[in-house]
Structures are given as C-alpha cells and as structure tokens.
ROTORSE-896223 format. One record per residue (C-alpha): residue in one letter; x, z, y; residue number from 1. Coordinates in steps of 0.001 Angstrom, whole numbers. Layout:
+----+---------+---------+---------+-----+
: aa :      px :      pz :      py :   i :
+----+---------+---------+---------+-----+
:  A :       X :       Z :       Y : NUM :
...
+----+---------+---------+---------+-----+
***
This chain:
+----+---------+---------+---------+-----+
: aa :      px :      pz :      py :   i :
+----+---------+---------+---------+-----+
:  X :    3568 :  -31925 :   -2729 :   1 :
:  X :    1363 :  -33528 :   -5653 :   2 :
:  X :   -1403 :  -30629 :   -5439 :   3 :
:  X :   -5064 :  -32046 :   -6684 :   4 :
:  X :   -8309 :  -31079 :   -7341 :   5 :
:  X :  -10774 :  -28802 :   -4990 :   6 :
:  X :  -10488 :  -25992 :   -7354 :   7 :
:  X :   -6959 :  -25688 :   -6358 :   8 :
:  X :   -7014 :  -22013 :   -3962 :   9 :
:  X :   -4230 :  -21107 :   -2035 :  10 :
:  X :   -3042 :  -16900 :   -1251 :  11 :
:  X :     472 :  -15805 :     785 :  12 :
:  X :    1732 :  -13049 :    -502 :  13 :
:  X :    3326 :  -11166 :    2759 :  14 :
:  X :    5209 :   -7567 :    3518 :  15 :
:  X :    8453 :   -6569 :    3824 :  16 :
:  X :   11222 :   -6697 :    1509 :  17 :
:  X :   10764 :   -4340 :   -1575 :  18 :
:  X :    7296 :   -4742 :    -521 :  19 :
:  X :    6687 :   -5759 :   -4321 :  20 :
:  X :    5786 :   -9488 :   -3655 :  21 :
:  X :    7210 :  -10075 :   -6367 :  22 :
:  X :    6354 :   -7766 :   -9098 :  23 :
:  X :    2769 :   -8325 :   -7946 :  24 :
:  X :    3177 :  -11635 :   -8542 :  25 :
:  X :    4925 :  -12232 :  -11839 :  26 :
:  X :    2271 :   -9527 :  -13000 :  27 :
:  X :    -528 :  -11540 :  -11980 :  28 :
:  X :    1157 :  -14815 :  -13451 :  29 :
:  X :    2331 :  -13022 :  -16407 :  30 :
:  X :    5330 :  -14047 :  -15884 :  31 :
:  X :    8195 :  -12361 :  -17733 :  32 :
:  X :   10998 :  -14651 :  -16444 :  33 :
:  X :    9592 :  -14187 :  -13164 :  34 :
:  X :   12248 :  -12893 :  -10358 :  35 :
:  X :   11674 :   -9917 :   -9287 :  36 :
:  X :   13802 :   -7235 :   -7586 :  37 :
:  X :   14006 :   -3824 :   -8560 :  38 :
:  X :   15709 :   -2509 :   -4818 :  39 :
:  X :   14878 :   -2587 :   -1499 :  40 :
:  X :   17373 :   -5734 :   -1526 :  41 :
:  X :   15292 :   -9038 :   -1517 :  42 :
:  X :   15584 :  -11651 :   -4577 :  43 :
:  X :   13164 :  -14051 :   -2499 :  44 :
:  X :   15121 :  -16307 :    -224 :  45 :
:  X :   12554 :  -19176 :     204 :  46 :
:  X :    9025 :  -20089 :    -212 :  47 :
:  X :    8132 :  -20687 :   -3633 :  48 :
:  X :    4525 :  -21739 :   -5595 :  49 :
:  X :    3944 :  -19863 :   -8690 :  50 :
:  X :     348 :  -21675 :   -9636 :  51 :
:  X :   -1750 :  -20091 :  -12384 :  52 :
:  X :   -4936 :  -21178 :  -14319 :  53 :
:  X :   -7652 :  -19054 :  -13975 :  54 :
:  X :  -10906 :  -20142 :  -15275 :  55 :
:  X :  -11640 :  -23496 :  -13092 :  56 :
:  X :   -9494 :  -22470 :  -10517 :  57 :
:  X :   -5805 :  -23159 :   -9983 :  58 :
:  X :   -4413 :  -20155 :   -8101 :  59 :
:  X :   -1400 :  -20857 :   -6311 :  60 :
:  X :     396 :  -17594 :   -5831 :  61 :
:  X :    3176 :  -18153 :   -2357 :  62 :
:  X :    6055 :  -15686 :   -2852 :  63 :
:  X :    7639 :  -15804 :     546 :  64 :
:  X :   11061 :  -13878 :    1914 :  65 :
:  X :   10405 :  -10376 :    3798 :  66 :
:  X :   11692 :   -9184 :    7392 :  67 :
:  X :   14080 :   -6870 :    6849 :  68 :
:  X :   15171 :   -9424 :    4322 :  69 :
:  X :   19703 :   -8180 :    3649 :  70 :
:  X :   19941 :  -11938 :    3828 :  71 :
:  X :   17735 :  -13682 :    6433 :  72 :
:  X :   17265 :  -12204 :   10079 :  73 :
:  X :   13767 :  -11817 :   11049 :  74 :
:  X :   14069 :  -14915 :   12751 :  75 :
:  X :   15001 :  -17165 :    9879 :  76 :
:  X :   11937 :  -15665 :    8058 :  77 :
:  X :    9266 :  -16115 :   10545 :  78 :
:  X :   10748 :  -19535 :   11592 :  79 :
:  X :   10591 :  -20622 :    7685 :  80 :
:  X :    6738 :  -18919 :    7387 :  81 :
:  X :    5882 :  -20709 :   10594 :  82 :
:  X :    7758 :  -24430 :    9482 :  83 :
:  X :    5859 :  -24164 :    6165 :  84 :
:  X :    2691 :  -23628 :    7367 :  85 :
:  X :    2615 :  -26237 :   10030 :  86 :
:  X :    3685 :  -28555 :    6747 :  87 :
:  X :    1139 :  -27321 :    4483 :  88 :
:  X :   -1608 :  -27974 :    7365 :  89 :
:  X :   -1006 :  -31130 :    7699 :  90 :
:  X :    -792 :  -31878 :    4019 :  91 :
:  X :   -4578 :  -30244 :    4124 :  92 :
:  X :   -3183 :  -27102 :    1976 :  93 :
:  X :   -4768 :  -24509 :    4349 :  94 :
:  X :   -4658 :  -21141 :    2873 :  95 :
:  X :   -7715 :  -19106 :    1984 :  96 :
:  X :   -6254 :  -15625 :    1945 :  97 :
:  X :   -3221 :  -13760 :    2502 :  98 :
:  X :   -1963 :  -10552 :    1199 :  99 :
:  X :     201 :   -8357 :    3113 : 100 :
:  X :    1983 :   -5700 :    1170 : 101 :
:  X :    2970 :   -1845 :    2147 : 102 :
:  X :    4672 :     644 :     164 : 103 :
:  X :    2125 :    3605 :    -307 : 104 :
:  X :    5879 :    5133 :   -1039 : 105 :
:  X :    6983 :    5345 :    2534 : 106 :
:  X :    6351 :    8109 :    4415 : 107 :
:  X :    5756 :    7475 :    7344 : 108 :
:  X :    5459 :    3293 :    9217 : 109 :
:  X :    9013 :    3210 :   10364 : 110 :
:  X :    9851 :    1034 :   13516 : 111 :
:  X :   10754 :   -1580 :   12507 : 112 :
:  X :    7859 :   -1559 :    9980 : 113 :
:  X :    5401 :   -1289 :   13281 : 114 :
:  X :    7394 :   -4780 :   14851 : 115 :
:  X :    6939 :   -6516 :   11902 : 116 :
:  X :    3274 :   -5648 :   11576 : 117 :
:  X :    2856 :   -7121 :   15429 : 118 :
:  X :    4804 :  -10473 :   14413 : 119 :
:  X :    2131 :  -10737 :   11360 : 120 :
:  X :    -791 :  -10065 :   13498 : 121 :
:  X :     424 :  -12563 :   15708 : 122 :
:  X :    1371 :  -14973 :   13066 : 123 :
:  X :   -2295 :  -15169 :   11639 : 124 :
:  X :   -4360 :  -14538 :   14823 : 125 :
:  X :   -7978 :  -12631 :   15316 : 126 :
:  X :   -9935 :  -14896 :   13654 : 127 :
:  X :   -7982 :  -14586 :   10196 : 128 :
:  X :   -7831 :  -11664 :    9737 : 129 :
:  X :  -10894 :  -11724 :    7471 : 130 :
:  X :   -9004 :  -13748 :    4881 : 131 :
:  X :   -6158 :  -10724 :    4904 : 132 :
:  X :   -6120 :   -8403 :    2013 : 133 :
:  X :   -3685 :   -5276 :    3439 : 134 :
:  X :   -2292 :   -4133 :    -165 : 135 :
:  X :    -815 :    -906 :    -785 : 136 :
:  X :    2084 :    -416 :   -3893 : 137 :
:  X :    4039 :    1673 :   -5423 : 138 :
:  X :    1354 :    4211 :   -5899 : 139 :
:  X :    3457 :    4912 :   -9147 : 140 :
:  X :    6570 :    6494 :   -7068 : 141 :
:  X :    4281 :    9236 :   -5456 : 142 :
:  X :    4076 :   12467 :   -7170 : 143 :
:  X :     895 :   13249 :   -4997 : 144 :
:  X :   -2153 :   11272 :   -5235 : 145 :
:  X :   -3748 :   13327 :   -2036 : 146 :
:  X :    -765 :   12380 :     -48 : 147 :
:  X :    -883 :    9092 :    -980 : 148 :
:  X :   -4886 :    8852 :      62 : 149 :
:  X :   -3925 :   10572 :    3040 : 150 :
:  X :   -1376 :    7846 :    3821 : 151 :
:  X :   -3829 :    4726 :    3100 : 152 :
:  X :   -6424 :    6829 :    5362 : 153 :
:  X :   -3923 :    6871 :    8169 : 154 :
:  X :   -2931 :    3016 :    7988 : 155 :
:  X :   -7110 :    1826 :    8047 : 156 :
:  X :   -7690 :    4290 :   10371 : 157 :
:  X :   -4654 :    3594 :   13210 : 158 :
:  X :   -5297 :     962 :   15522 : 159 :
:  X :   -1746 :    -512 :   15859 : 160 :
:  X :   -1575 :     138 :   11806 : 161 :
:  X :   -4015 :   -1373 :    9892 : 162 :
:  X :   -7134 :    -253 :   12369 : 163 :
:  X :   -7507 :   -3270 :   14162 : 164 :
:  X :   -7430 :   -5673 :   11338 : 165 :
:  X :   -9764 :   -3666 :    8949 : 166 :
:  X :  -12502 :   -3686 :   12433 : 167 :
:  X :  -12168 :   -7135 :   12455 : 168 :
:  X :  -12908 :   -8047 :    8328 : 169 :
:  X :   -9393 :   -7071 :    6498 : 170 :
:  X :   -9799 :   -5207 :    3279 : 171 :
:  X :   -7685 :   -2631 :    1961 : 172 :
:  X :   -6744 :   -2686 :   -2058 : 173 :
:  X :   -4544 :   -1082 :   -4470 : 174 :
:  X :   -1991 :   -2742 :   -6352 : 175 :
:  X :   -1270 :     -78 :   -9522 : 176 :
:  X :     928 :   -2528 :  -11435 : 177 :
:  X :   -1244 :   -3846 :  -13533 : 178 :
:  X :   -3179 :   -7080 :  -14145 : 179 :
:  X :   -6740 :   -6217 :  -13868 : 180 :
:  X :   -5718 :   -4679 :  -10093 : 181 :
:  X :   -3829 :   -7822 :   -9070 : 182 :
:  X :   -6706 :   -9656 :  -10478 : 183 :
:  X :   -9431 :   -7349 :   -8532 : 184 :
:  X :   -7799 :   -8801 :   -5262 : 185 :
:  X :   -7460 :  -12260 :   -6275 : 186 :
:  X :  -11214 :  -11686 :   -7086 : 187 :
:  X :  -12087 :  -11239 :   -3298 : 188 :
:  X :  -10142 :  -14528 :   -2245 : 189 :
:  X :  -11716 :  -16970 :   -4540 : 190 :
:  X :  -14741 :  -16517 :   -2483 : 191 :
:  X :  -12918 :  -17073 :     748 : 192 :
:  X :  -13766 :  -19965 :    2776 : 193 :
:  X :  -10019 :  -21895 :    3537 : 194 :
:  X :   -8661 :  -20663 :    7405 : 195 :
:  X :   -6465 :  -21683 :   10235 : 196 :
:  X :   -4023 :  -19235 :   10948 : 197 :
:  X :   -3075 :  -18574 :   14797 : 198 :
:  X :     641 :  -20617 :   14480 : 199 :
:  X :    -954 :  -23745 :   12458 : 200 :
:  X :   -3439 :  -24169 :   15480 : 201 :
:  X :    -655 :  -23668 :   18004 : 202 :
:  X :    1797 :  -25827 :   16157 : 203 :
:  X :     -39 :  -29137 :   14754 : 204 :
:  X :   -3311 :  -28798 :   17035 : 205 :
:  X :   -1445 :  -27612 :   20614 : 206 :
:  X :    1849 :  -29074 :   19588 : 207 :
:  X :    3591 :  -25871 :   20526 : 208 :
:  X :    7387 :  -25580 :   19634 : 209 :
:  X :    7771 :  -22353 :   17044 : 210 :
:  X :    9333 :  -20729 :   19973 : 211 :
:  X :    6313 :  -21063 :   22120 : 212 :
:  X :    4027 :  -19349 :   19451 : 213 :
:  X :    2623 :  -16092 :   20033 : 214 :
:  X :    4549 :  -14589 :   17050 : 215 :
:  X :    7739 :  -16359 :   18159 : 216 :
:  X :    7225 :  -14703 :   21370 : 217 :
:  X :    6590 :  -11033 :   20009 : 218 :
:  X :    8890 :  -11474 :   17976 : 219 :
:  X :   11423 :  -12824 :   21012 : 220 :
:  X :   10306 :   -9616 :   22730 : 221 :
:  X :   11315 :   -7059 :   20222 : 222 :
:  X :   14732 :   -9031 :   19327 : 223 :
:  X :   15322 :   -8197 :   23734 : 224 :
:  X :   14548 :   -4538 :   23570 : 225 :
:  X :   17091 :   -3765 :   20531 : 226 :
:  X :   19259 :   -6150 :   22290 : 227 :
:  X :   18723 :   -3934 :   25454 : 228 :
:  X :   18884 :    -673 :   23556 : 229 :
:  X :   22358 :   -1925 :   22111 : 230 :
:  X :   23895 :   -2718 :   25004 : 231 :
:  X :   22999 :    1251 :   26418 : 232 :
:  X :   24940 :    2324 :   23040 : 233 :
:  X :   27878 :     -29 :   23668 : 234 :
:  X :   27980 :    1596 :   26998 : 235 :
:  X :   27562 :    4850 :   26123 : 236 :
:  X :   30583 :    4948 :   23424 : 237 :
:  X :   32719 :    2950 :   25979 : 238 :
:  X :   32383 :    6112 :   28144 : 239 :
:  X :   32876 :    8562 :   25668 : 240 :
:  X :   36145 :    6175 :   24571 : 241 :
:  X :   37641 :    6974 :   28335 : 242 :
:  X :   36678 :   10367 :   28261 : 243 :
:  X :   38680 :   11154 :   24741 : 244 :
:  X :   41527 :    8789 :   26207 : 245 :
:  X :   41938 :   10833 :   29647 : 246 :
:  X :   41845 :   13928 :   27535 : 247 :
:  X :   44718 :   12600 :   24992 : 248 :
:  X :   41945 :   13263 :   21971 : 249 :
:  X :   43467 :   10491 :   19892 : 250 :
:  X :   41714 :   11269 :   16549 : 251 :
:  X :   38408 :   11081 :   18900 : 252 :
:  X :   39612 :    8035 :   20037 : 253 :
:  X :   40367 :    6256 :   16793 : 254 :
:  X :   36616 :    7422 :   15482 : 255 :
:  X :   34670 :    6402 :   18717 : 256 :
:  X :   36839 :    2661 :   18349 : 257 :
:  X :   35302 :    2425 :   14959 : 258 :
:  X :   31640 :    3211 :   15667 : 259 :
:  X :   32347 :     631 :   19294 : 260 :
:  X :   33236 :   -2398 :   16327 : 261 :
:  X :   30147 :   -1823 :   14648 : 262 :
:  X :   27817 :   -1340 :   17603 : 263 :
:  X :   29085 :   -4481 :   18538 : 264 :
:  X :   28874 :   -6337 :   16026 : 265 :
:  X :   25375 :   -5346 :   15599 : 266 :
:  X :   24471 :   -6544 :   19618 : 267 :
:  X :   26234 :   -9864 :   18817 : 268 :
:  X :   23933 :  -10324 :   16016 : 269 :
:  X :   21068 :   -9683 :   18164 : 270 :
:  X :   22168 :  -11945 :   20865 : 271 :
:  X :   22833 :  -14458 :   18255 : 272 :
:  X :   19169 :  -14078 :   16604 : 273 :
:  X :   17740 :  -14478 :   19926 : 274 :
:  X :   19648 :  -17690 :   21050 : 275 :
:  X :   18568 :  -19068 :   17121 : 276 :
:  X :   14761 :  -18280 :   18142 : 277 :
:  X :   14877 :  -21057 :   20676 : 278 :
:  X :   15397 :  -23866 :   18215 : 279 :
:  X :   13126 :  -26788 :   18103 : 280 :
:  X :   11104 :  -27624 :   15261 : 281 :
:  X :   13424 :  -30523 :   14470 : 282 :
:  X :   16658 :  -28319 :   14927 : 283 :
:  X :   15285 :  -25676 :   12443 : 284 :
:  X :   14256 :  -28354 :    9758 : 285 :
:  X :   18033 :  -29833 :   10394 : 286 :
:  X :   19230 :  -26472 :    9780 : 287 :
:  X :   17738 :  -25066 :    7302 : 288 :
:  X :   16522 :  -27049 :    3750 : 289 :
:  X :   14165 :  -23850 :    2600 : 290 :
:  X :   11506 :  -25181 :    4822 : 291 :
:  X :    9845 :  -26793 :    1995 : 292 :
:  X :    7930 :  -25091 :    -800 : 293 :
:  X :    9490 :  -24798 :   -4531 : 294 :
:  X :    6846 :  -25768 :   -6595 : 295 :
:  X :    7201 :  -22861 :   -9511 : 296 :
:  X :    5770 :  -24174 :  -13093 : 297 :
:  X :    2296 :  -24236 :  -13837 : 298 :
:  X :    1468 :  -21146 :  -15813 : 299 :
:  X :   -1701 :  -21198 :  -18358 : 300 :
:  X :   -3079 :  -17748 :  -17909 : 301 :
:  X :   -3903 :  -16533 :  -21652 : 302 :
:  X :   -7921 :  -16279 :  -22518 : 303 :
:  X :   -7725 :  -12246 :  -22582 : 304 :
:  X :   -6780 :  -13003 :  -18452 : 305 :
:  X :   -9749 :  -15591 :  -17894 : 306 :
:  X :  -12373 :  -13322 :  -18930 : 307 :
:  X :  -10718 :  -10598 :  -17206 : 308 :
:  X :  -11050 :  -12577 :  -14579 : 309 :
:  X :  -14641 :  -13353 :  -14967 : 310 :
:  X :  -15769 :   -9850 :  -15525 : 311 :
:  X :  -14117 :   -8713 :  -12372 : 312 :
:  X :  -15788 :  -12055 :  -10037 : 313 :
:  X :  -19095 :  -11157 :  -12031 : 314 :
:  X :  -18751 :   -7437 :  -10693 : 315 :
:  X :  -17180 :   -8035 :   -7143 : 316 :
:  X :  -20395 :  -10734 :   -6261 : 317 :
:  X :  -22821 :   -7847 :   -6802 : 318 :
+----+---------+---------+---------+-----+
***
C-alpha cells in the first residue's frame, strides 16, 4: 500500500449483507459509479478503499463483505476481516473507527443476526469499542417512525444487542441516506485517537493463528451448534423416511427424500465451514487472493462537501 501523510484517517464500514455498506458509502464519496446493491444479495466480495478528500483529511472509507454474505460463508468473511487487519497493522494503518451497520427495517434481531453481533464483539475486543459507531439504516423503508425509535431503543438498551457496547463508549447514529448524516458520523471519527482491535493484538502481538482468536473461536462455536442442530434434523427425517416406508406412504416418501438432500447438503456445508476455520494464516493467504485491500480511486470531495464538513466538526466539538 502507498498510503502517506498523517492526515490520512482510516473507518471499517461493518454489518451484514444489505446492511447498506455500500450505499452509505458511495453517498458519502459521492460516488455515482459506486457499487452498490439494491437486495439483500451482496455486491461486496472483498475489501476495498474508497479514499475521499475532506478538508485536510484523507478519509479512507473500507467497504468490506457481510456474514450472511450468498457468496462467502461466514468463515471466509471473518478469516478475510481478520487477514487484512493483521496486514494493515503491520503496515502501521491502524483504524480509528469502525461502523457497524443494522437495518432499522428488521423487525426483530434474527439469530443469526445475534451470532454475528458476538463474532464482531469478539473481533474488536472491550477496549474498542469506543471507536465503534453502531449505525442504524433504512429508516426510509419504515412506515412508522415510533416503531422505528422503539426498535433503536431496544438495540442500546439490550445487553447482548447493542447494551454492552454503548456502556462501554459506542455511539448510536442514523444513517437517513443522505450526505450531511453520513458526514455527521464521519464527524465523530476524525477526532478518534487510532486503536488496536482485539484480533490485531492476538495476531501480530501474541502470534495467534486466526483460528486461535477469540472471534475465530465464537465463531467455531456457533458453526458446532448448527452443525449439531443439523444432524438432530437429518435424524429426525431419517425416522420419519422409515415410518412412511413401513406404512407403504410412497408420495410421503418421495417428499421426506427431498427435504433429507437438502438437510444434508446444508450439514455438509457446515462440516465443511468448520474444517476451513482451522486453516493457518499461510493456508488462507494461499487460498484465497482477496486478502489484500483494492485501493478504490481517490475521490476529490466537491467544496459544497468540505464546508459541510466543517460546519458539522465545528458543531459536534461543542
């Protein structure tokens, strides 16, 4: 990487895919050529640097691929997130925030939304988490502004949610689509002193394989329980398949085969993910070439978006 200069600040842009990584970032950059995806499918597949010039600071802006990515397994993400950043640490490109991203859309935090939120935790450790800004989006797709309060109330206010985090420094913003609100947030980590996260300290300080990190390891642990949980279900059907064969219920049968081949396929995966998790640093960089950052283009933010910028710092430092 050819990054210069000690105005240079450096923000990961986290959450799951359809999170709106994306669109928050080509909004911020003003970028209209920008990728971004408009499903739940992801269009971010590696890391990727989209620097922008704001006033005397060059803002580098790190799209990065979601769990629950349709194309990566969790454990391809999180081993990519946790390669990267044991590269960027020792190139002395520590990061000085991190936003992680949540639909204000959803509902309710699914399941897997809760694992994923463990894995980050773990990923970043205690002592970052006053460099994380916890981002809500899609406050557009709500027809109810109450329920939508009611929702960000419930994710600062739930220990295992956002609780613990916000206790310990993280700050909750909106992202409404627009400029000036991506810009309020960039606002707060231009004042952030660079950090460590957990995994860069375990990796290039302890000399711990990714496997051996504490996020590897949560991560290890929920990959065992659906593993677990899929096996009951393979199990289960098998029964169900003797049962409709004693009883000569072919058409039963035929439809209990069919959900068996998916099931299974679905526990190989699992068993596969798991046995992937193990890999050594230098097996994961031989597998994989998206362990490196894409440096995007630089992108001259237009004068209207420096003192934009300048009246939000100017307001935010009182």
């Amino acid at each position: 990487m050819n990054y210069k200069g000690p105005a240079d600040v450096y923000i990961a842009v986290l959450g799951a895919t359809g999170a709106g990584k994306s669109t928050f970032i080509s909004t911020c950059a003003q970028q209209e050529d920008a990728v971004v995806g408009h499903s739940l499918k992801s269009c971010t597949r590696e890391i990727v640097d989209i620097p922008i010039m704001l006033d005397n600071f060059r803002v580098h802006l790190i799209d990065t691929p979601g769990f629950d990515d349709d194309t990566l397994s969790d454990t391809e993400v999180l081993q990519l997130l946790s390669v990267w950043l044991y590269e960027t640490y020792h190139e002395n490109h520590l990061l000085n925030g991190i936003i992680f991203m949540h639909r204000i859309s959803d509902t309710r935090m699914s399941g897997s939304a809760r694992k994923h939120l463990k894995t980050f935790r773990k990923l970043c450790g205690p002592d970052a988490f006053k460099n994380i800004c916890l981002v809500t989006s899609m406050w557009g797709n709500i027809s109810n502004l109450v329920e939508g309060e009611r929702r960000e109330d419930e994710l600062k206010s739930t220990a295992e949610y956002w609780g613990t985090m916000c206790e310990k420094g993280s700050k909750v913003f909106r992202f409404l689509g627009t400029t000036e609100s991506g810009m309020e947030i960039i606002a707060q980590i231009l004042r952030m002193d660079k950090v460590k996260l957990q995994v860069q300290r375990e990796m290039a300080e302890e000399g711990l394989e990714v496997r051996d990190t504490a996020a590897a390891k949560e991560l290890g642990a929920q990959i065992e329980s659906d593993r677990l949980r899929q096996l009951l279900e393979l199990e289960r059907v098998q029964q169900d398949i003797a049962e409709a064969a004693q009883e000569r219920d072919k058409e039963m049968e035929k439809i209990l085969r069919e959900e068996l081949a998916v099931l299974q396929s679905i526990y190989e995966a699992k068993v596969r993910e798991g046995e992937m998790l193990q890999d050594s640093l230098q097996a994961i960089k031989a597998r994989s070439s998206s362990a490196r950052m894409v440096i995007g283009r630089i992108v001259t933010s237009p004068l209207k978006l420096v003192e934009g910028l300048a009246s939000i710092l100017k307001r935010t430092m009182v």
